[in-house]
DOBAZA-691087 format. One record per residue (C-alpha): residue in three letters; x, y, z. Coordinates in steps of 0.02 Angstrom, whole numbers, plus 50000, padded with zeros to 5 digits. Example, Ala and Ser with C-alpha at 12.3 -4.5 7.8 and 13.67 -1.06 7.14 Angstrom:
DOBAZA-691087
ALA506154977550390SER506844994750357
This chain:
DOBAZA-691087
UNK500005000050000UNK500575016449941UNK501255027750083UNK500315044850107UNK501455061450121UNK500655061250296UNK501185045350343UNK502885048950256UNK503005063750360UNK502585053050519UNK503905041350463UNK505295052950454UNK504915063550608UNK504745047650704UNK506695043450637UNK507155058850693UNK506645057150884UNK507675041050861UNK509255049050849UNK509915050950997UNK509495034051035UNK510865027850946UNK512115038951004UNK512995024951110UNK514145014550995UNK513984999151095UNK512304997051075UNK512315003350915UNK513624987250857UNK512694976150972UNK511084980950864UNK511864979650690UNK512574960250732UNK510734956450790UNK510064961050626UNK511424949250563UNK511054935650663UNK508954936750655UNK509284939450453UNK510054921450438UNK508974915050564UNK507504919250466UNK508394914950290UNK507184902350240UNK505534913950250UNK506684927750187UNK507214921550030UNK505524910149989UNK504874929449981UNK506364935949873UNK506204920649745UNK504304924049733UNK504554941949687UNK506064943849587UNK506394925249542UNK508354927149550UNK508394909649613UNK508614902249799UNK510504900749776UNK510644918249717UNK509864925849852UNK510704912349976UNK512564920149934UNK511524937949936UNK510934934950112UNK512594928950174UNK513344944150088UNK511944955850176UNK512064947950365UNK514184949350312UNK513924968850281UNK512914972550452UNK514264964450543UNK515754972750476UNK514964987650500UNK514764985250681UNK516804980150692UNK516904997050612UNK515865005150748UNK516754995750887UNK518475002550824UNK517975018550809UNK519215024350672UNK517885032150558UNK517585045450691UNK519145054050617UNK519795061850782UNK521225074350776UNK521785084350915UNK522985098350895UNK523645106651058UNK523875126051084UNK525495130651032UNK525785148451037UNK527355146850943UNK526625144050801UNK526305159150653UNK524695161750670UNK524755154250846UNK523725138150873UNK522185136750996UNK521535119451058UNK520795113350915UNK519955096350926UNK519115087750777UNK517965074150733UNK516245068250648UNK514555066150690UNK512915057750619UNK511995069950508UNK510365063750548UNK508765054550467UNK509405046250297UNK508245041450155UNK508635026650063UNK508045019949896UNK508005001349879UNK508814994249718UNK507794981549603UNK509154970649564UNK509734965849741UNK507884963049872UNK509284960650024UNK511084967549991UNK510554985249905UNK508764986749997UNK507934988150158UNK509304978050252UNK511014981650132UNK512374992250139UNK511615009750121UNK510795005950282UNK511864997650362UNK513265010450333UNK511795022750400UNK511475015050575UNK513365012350594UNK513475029650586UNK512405034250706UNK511025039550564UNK508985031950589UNK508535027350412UNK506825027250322UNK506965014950157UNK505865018350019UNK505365000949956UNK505724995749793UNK504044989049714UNK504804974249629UNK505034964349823UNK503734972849938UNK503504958450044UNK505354956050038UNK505454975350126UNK504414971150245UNK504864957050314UNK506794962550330UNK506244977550382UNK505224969550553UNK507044959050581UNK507924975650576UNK506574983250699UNK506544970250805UNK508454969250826UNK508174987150882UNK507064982350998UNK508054970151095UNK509424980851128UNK508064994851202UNK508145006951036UNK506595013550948UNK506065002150816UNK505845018250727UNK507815019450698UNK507105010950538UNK505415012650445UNK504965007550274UNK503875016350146UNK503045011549991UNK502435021949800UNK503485032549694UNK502615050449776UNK503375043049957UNK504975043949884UNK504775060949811UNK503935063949979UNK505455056650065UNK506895066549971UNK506045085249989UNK505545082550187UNK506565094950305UNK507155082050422UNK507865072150292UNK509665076950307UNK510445064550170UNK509915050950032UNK510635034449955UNK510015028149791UNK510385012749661UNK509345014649524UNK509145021449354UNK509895037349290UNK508305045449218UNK507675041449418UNK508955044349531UNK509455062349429UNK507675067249465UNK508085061949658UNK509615072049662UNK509075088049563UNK507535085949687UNK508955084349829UNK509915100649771UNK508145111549736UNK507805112049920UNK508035125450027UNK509315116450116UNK510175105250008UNK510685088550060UNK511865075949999UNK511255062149880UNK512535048049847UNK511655040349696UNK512025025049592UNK511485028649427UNK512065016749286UNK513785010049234UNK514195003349049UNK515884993649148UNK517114994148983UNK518484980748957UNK520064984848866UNK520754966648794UNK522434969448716UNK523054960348556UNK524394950948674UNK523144945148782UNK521944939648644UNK523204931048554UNK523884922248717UNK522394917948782UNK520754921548687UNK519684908348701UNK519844908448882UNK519454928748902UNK517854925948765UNK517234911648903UNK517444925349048UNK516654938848957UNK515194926848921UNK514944920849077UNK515174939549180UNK514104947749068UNK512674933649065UNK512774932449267UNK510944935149320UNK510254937249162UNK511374952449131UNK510594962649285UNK512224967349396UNK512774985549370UNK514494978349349UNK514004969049209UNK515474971749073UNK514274979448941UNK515624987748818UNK517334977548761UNK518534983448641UNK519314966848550UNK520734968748420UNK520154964348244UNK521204950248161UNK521534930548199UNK521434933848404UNK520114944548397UNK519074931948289UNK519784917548426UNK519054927348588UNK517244928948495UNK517084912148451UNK517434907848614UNK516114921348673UNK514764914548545UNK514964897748622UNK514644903248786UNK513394914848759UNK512414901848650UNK512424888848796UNK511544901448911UNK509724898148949UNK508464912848917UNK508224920749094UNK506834929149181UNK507194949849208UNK506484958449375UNK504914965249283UNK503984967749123UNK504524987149107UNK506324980249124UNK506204967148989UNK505314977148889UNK506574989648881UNK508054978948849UNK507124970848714UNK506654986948629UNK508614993448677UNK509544978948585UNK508464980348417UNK508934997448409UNK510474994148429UNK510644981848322UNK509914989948167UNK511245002448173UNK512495003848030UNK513984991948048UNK513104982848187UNK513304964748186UNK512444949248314UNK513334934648307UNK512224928648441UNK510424939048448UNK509944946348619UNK508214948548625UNK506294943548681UNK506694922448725UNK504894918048773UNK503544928248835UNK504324932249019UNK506074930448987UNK507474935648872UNK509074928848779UNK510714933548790UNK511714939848651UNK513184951348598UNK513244965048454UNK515014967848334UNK515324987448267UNK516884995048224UNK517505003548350UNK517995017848211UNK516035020448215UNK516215027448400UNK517715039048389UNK516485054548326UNK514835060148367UNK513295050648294UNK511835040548291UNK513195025848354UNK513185035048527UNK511705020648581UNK513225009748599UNK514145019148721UNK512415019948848UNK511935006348957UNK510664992048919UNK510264983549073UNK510124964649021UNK511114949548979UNK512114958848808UNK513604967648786UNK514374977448623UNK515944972648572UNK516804984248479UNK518344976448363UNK519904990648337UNK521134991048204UNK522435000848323UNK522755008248478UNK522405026548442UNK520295019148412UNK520505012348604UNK521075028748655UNK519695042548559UNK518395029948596UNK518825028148780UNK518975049048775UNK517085048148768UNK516415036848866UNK515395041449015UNK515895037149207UNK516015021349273UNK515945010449439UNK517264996149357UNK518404997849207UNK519594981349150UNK521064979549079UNK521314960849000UNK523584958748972UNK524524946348927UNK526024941149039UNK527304948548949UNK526254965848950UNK526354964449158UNK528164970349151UNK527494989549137UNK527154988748959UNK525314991848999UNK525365005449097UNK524745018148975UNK522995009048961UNK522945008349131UNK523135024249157UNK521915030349014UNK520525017949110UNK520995025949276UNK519925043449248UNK518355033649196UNK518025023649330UNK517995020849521UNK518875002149516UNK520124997049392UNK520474978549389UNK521794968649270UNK521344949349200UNK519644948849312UNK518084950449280UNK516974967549380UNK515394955049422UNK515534951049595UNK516024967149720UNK516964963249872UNK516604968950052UNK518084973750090UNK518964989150173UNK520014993950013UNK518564992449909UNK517865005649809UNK515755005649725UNK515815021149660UNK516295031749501UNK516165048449388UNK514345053049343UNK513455043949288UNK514125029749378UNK513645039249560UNK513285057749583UNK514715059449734UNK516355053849766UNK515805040249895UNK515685022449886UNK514125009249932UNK515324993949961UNK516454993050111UNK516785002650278UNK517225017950225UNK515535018650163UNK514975026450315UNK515915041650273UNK514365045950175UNK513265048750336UNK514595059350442UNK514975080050450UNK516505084750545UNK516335096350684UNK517965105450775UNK517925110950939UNK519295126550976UNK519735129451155UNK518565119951246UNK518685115651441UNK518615098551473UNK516955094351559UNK515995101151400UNK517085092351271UNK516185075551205UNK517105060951288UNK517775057151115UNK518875070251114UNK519445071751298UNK521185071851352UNK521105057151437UNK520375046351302UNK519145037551393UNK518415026551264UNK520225022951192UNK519975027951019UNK520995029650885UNK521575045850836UNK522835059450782UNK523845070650921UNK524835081850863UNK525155074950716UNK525635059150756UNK524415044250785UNK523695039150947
């Protein structure tokens, strides 16, 4: 049932008379690993729901439950550690030029966070995945606005979540879900709505953030938007080993009927002998894929109507044909083109956008210099790859690494983007269109997202927060004078 803006507005004001109940970071860590542990408690009910809404499949959403309960625990080690709070404390030194007061720095929760379930992923990248997650670690009560594709889905994670709350004595409001596209208009423009997270489409979430900016008092909105994922395959490599990268390719960019945002969905592949090797390979795999069932009708319909297009283009070739496979689901496939067709301006520019869907566009090169203007104009990214042979690991590759570098927020070398880590290193993020900030969705510093640093100068002791005492009572990490602590 479609949320009201009243009962939006009840939502969010609710959230924010949560906040300072999660001020204390013990409970707040104790919470988060009792989502964890009631998520996988529940898993059979949860993902009986997931399959019956977005029929991914129950080992799909087995791994994507693991992943989720995985996520709410590390974020609680994060909370427990305390490093994210950033603390720096720089003692008056009067012989300084200007002289330095008692400065003493670190962050705090910004308040209520919106978040916008993804279609794609009911558990890691929805009510219970990393966007909130990385929310409540931070101190941050969170209203999710449900994607429509798993309602069910939302609501049952989202009474775990609650209910975890209310064992360790917090509000179950810390989290509330809402449902209907005007509750997340609702949700974006409401004054105590201090930040957003969104996964979703770019014609959506830029509506979201222009919405975000147009307010009185603008907020930040950490969107993830769309992401075409190119792959650079050298001649070396497709000479050395080409049938082997063509059965990678196939099998990354078919994984879950082509519905990942990391799906590799642009490859430049030298024309020639190895070239011709790698898409063999590719045919075969692609050919031995099953059709698969996409998340909705709107989706398949649109990746249907995106491939013809495509593939009526000038130039365009399908040695496999993506497309409508029965009446709900679709077959894989790949499209050929030149890749001189991409280095100027033109009705070839299709190519170069996203199709969300189990196809990608190869594009065959005749020389380095095609790799380079085409790469010039692609949009941002969350993953770019680089596929080398062993000789080219001596350095020799450097300059395509570095031309993939600007485009995207993870650069990886003879792997394959599907499949995102949860890791501290890790980085889900990318230029525009890719995400509309800087941040990223996967790993700890994730909660960076939720967090505004606040300095206090000269300060007696009994008013500072115990964070940033002298005596360290919580024995946090942090920087003195320079020098870690």
């Amino acid at each position: 049932m479609e949320a009201t803006a009243e009962e939006v507005d009840r939502a969010v004001r609710a959230a924010h008379a949560a906040r300072g109940a999660l001020a204390d970071r013990t409970v707040r860590a104790a919470f988060l690993r009792t989502a964890a542990d009631l998520l996988a408690g529940a898993q059979e009910h949860v993902i009986e729901a997931a399959d019956a809404e977005t029929a991914l499949g129950p080992a799909r959403l087995t791994g994507e439950l693991a992943r989720t309960a995985a996520q709410l625990r590390a974020f609680a080690e994060v909370v427990d550690e305390g490093a994210y709070l950033d603390i720096h404390i720089d003692h008056e030194d009067g012989s300084r030029t200007p002289p330095w007061p008692d400065l003493r720095r670190y962050k705090i929760p910004l308040g209520v966070v919106a978040v916008y379930a993804a279609s794609n992923f009911p558990l890691a990248f929805s009510v219970p995945g990393g966007d909130t997650a990385s929310a409540l670690a931070a101190g941050c009560p969170v209203v999710v606005k449900a994607h429509p594709d798993h309602p069910a889905t939302s609501e049952i994670c989202a009474s775990l979540l609650r209910r975890a709350a209310a064992r360790h004595g917090l509000p179950e409001d810390v989290l509330t879900v809402v449902h209907g596209f005007e509750a997340g208009v609702e949700l974006v423009k409401h004054p105590l709505v201090s930040a957003a997270g969104f996964t979703g489409s770019i014609r959506g979430g830029r509506a979201l953030f222009d919405a975000a900016a147009a307010r009185p008092t603008p907020i930040p909105f950490h969107g993830e938007l769309g992401s075409l994922n190119p792959v650079v395959v050298t001649e070396a490599a497709a000479a050395e080993r080409g049938e082997q990268i063509g059965a990678g390719l196939g099998g990354s960019m078919t994984m879950g009927a082509g519905q990942f945002c990391t799906k590799p969905g642009f490859v430049f592949a030298p024309s020639g002998e190895a070239g011709d090797q790698l898409l063999k390979a590719l045919t075969e795999t692609v050919s031995g894929t099953g059709a698969g069932v996409m998340l909705d009708h709107r989706m398949r319909d649109a990746f249907v109507h995106g491939v013809a297009e495509r593939a009526a283009l000038p130039d365009v070739e399908a040695p496999v044909t993506p497309g409508a496979g029965g009446e709900h689901t679709v077959s894989a496939g790949f499209l050929t083109v030149p890749a001189r067709r991409l280095v100027q301006e033109g009705p070839h520019d299709a190519l170069l956008e996203e199709c969300f869907g189990p196809v990608t566009v190869v594009a065959r090169y005749d020389s380095p210099d095609e790799i380079t203007a085409v790469l010039s104009r692609l949009p941002g990214n969350l993953t770019a790859t680089l596929q080398i042979a062993t000789e080219e690991a001596d350095g020799s590759a450097a300059g395509l690494l570095a031309e993939l570098t600007p485009v995207a927020g993870r650069v990886l070398v003879n792997g394959w983007p599907t499949g995102v880590a949860v890791a501290p290193a890790q980085h889900h993020g990318g230029p525009y269109p890719a995400t509309t900030s800087t941040s990223t969705s996967v790993g700890a510093t994730a909660i960076e997202r939720w967090l505004r640093p606040v300095s206090y100068q000269s300060t007696p002791e009994a008013l500072l927060p115990p964070e940033l005492r002298e005596d360290n009572p919580q024995n946090l990490p942090r920087r003195v004078d320079g020098r870690r602590s």
